[in-house]
N, C-alpha and C positions, 0 to 999 in steps of 0.2 A: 589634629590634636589641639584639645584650649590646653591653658595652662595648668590644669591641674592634670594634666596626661587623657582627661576622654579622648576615648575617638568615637566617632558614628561614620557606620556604613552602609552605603546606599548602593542598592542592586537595579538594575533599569534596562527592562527587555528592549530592544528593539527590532522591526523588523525591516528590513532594508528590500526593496522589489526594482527590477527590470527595469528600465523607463521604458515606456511603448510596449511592454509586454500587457496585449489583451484578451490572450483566449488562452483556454481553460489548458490544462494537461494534457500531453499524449497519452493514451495509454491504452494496450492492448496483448491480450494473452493470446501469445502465438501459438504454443506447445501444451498439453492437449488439442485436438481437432474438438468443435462441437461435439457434444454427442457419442462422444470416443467412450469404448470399453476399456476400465482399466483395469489389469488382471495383477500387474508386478507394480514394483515403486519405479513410479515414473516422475521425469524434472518436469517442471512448470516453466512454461519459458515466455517472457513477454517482454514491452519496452515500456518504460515509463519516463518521458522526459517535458521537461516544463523549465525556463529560464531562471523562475523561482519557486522551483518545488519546496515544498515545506517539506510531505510524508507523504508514503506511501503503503498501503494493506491491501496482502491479499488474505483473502477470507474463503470460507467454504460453509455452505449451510447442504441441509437436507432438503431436495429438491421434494420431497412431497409434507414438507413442514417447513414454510416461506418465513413462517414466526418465532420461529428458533433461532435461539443466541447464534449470530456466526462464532465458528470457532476462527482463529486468526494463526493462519499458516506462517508467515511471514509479512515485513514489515521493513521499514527503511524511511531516508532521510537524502538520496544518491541518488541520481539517475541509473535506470540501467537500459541499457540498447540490446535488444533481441540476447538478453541471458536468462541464467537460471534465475529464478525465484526462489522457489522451494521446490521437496519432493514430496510426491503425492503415495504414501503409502496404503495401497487398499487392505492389506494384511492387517488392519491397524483401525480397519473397519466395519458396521454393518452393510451387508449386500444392499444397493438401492441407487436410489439416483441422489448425485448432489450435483450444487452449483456452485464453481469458482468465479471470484467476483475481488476484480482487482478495481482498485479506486487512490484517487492521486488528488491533492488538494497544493492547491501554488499560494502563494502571499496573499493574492488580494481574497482569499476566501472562494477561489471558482475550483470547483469540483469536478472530475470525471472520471466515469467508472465505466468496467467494460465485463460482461458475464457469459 
């Protein structure tokens, strides 16, 4: 505060990474199998881990429309080690093929996805 009572305030992102952390995210969707038939609501199960993960999305497009907005199932900021994701409700869908596609970005900007 000056003396006439202002104040100003100053907001200032930072981002702090690993020392020697140099390869990209883990990550991998366990649960569905490729290729899997899914008839009920089923969990989603993968690990996503990285020393300085930022976020994490998984996503789902329509596999015969690669150009389609993904819709975004779920998403985070945590690691998670061979858990749920999300649930995949086909009830809640049209019959066809999609693609789940989970993608993990860490500090220095290195990306990796798994579909």
């Amino acid at each position: 505060r000056d003396v006439a009572g202002n104040r100003i305030d100053r907001t200032i992102d930072l981002t702090v990474t690993a020392p020697g952390d140099l390869l990209a995210p883990e990550v991998m969707i366990t649960s569905p199998a490729d290729d899997a038939e899914i008839t009920q609501p089923t969990a989603i199960r993968g690990t996503i881990r990285d020393a300085a993960l930022v976020r994490w999305t998984l996503s789902l497009t329509p596999g015969n429309t690669p150009e389609a907005q993904p819709i975004v199932l779920a998403e985070g900021t945590n690691p998670v080690i061979e858990g749920d994701l999300a649930t995949l409700d086909p009830t809640m869908m049209f019959n066809g093929v999609y693609v789940l596609t989970l993608t993990a970005v860490d500090a220095e900007g290195r990306e990796a996805s798994d579909a």
